[in-house]
C-alpha positions as CSV (number, residue, x, y, z in Angstrom):
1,X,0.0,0.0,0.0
2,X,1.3,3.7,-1.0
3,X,-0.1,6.0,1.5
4,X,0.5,10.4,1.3
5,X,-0.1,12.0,4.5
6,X,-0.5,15.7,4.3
7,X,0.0,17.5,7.8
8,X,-0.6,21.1,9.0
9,X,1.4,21.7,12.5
10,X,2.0,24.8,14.3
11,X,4.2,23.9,17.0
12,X,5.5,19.9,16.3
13,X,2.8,18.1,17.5
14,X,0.7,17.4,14.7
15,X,3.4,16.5,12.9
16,X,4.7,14.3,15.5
17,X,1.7,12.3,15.5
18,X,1.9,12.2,11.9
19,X,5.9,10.9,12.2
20,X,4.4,8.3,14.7
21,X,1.0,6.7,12.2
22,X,3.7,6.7,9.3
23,X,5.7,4.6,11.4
24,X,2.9,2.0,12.2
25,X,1.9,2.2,8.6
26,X,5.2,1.2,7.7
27,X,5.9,-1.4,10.4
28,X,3.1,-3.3,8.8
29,X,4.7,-2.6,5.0
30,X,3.1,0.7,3.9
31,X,5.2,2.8,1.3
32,X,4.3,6.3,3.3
33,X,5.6,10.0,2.5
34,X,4.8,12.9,4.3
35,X,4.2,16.1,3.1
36,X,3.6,19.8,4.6
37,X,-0.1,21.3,3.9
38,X,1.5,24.7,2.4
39,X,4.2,22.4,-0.2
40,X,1.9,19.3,-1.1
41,X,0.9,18.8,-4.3
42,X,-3.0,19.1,-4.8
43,X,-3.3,16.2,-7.3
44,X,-2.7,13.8,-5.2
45,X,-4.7,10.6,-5.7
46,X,-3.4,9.2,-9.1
47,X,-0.4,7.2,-7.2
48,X,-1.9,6.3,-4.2
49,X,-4.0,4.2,-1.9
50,X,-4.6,6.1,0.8
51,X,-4.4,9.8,2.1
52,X,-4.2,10.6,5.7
53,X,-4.9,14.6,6.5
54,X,-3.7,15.6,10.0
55,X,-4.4,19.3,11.4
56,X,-4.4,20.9,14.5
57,X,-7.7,22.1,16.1
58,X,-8.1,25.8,16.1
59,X,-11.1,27.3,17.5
60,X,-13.2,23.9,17.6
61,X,-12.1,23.6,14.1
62,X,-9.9,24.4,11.2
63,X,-7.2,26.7,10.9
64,X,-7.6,30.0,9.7
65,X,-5.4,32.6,8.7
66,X,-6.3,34.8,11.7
67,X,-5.7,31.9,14.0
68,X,-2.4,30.9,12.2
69,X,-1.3,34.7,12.6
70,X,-2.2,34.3,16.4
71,X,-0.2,31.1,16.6
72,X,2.8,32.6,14.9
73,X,2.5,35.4,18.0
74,X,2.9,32.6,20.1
75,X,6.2,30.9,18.6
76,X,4.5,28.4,16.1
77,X,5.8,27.9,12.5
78,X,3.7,30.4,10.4
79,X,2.3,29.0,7.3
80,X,0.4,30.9,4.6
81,X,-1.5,27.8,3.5
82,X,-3.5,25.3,6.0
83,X,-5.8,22.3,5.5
84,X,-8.7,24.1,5.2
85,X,-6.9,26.0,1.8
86,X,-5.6,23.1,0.5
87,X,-8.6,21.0,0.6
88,X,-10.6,24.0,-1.2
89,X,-8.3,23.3,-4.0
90,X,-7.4,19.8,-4.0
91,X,-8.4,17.3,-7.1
92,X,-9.6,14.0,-5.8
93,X,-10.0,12.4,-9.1
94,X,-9.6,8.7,-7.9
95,X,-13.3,6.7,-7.5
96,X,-14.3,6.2,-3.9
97,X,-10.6,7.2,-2.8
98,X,-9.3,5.5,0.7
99,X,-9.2,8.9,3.3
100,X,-8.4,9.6,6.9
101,X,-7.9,12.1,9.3
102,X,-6.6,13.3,12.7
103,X,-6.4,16.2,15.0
104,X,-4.3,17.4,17.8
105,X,-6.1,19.5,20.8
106,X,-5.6,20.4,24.1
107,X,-9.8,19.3,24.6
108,X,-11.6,16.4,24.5
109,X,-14.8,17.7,25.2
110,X,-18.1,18.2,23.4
111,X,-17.4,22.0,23.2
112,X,-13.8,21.6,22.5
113,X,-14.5,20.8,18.6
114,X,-12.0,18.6,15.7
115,X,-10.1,19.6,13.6
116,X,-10.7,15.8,12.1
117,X,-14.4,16.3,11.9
118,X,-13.9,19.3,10.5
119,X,-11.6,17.9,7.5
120,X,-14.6,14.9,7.3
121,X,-17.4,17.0,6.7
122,X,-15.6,19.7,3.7
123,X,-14.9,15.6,2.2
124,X,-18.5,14.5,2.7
125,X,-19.6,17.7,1.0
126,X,-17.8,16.1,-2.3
127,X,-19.2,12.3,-1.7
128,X,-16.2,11.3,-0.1
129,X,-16.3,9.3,3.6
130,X,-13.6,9.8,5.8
131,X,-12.8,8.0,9.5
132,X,-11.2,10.2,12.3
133,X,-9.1,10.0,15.2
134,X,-7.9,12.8,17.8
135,X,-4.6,13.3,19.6
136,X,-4.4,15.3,22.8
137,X,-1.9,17.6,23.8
138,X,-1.4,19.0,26.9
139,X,-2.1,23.3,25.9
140,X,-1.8,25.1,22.8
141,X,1.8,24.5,22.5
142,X,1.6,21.1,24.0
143,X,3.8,18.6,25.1
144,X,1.7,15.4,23.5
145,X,-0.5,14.0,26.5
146,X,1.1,10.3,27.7
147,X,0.7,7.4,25.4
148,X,-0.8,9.5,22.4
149,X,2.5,8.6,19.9
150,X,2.1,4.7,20.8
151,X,-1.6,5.5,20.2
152,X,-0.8,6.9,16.5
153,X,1.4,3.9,15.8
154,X,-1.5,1.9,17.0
155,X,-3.6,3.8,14.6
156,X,-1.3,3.5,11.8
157,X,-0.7,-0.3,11.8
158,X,-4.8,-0.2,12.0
159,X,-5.4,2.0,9.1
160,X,-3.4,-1.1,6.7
161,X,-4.9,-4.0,8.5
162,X,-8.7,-2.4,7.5
């Protein structure tokens, strides 16, 4: 299987988590590349099996550029481009195409909103189903809470086996 999984992180975590499902994936014999949100190509489906979109939650959701900018403030990577801009532009030509995504957040509330859900509905609005999974950090700038990398390995070795 030849997975792409496109990340958005502000401050490492998100993509640590992503670092950590590519590993599973590849412990159980994925081909897996990761790319950034603000270089990845958005014709993405022709070569391969399965994209996995990772994102960390902003204000119960997507990024924006206003929350971005606010990030930036803060000491986080600043990035013209998140998910929410790439997936306004992205080509998924492939029939019934294999999708997943994750989140990182500092909540795991009702009120504390997904990035992941977030991703799943813009997908479902073209036809296209997509299963989700959180990752919890410990604030805004993290540290990742206890267990959540063995958790995304766990996740990753999951995503080949189904």
């Amino acid at each position: 299987m030849r997975a792409l999984l496109i990340v958005e992180s502000c401050f490492g975590n998100t993509k640590t988590i992503a670092e950590a499902i590519a590993a599973g994936m590849e412990e159980s014999g994925a081909q897996v590349q990761i790319a950034r949100v603000d270089t990845a190509a958005q014709d993405v489906l022709a070569t391969i099996d399965l994209l996995i979109l990772g994102a960390p939650t902003h204000n119960r959701g997507l990024s924006t550029t206003a929350t971005r900018r606010k990030a930036a403030a803060a000491g986080a990577v600043h990035s013209q481009t998140g998910m929410r801009e790439w997936l306004d532009g992205v080509v998924l030509a492939a029939p019934d195409p294999m999708v997943a995504a994750f989140d990182t957040g500092s909540g795991r509330g009702r009120l504390s909103g997904s990035a992941a859900t977030s991703i799943a509905r813009l997908l479902a609005r073209r036809g296209i189903s997509c299963r989700t999974k959180a990752f919890v950090v410990g604030g805004v700038q993290g540290p990742l809470a206890p267990g959540e990398i063995e958790k995304a390995k766990d996740w990753g070795r999951t995503l080949i086996r189904d």
